[in-house]
C-alpha angles and dihedrals in degrees: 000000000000088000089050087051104050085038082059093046090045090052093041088047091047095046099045093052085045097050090040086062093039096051098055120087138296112306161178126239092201107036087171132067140158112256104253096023133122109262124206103201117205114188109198108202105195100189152347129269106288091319096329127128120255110246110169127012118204126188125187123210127210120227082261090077112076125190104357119191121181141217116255112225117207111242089021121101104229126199140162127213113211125203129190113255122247080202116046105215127203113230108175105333095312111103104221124218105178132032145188105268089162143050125186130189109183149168096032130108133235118181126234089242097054136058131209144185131254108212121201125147113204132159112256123219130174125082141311118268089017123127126231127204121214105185117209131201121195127193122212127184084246107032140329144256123223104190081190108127120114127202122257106232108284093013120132111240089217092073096061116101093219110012123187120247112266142229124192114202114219129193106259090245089061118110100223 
């Protein structure tokens, strides 16, 4: 009976710090990446709008994020918007004109109680020590979440109301 019990207390103790983690907003797994690498982004999304369902997932990529291809989820409608680029860019000998901003995942349904992830690589550019901002809209059958708000310089994260998931940009040599 003891070891049914502290087995009880291990799970409870697991599952409180997990769903501590799952039920903040949306974020990244990895928040920290070398300039010029190849990034795998994981968006965590940790729960539906106010008890609703999650519908459709957007992320929108910064100029910093090059080539994004996501991850395809079963049940789930994916689909990429391309733009045409201010800044040409070369990526392996093939100047690029027009790249992926924007990621959807729709028509699928996540409930309030549970939490997924959201898979896309792309090649990250910019400069080391520089943040980098991916906002994410999420669609609910009642409402909606827009983890958009970016920090003022200096300002914790943690005070928006609705901050938008993070990227640190590290020199190649870093060990992240």
């Amino acid at each position: 009976m003891k070891y049914l019990i502290s087995a009880s207390l291990v799970v409870a103790a697991i599952t409180s710090g997990f769903s501590a983690t799952a039920s903040a907003h949306a974020s990244l797994e990895t928040k920290t990446a070398p300039v010029g690498s190849h990034y795998k982004a994981v968006m965590r999304i940790g729960h539906g709008c106010e008890g609703s369902s999650t519908h459709t997932v957007r992320i929108q990529l910064p100029p910093e994020v090059l080539r994004a291809k996501p991850m395809p989820k079963a049940g789930w409608t994916l689909e990429t918007v391309k733009e045409k680029l201010d800044k040409p860019f070369d990526y392996y000998g093939k100047t690029i004109n027009e790249d992926v901003r924007e990621i959807i995942w729709s028509a699928g349904n996540l409930p309030d109680d549970y939490y997924d992830e959201f898979v896309f690589s792309a090649k990250l550019a910019g400069q080391p020590g520089q943040t980098i901002h991916l906002k994410t809209f999420q669609e609910c059958s009642q409402g909606d979440l827009q983890w958009i708000e970016i920090p003022a310089e200096g300002q914790d994260p943690h005070d928006l109301k609705a901050p938008a998931p993070a990227l640190k940009l590290v020199d190649k040599h870093h060990d992240h």
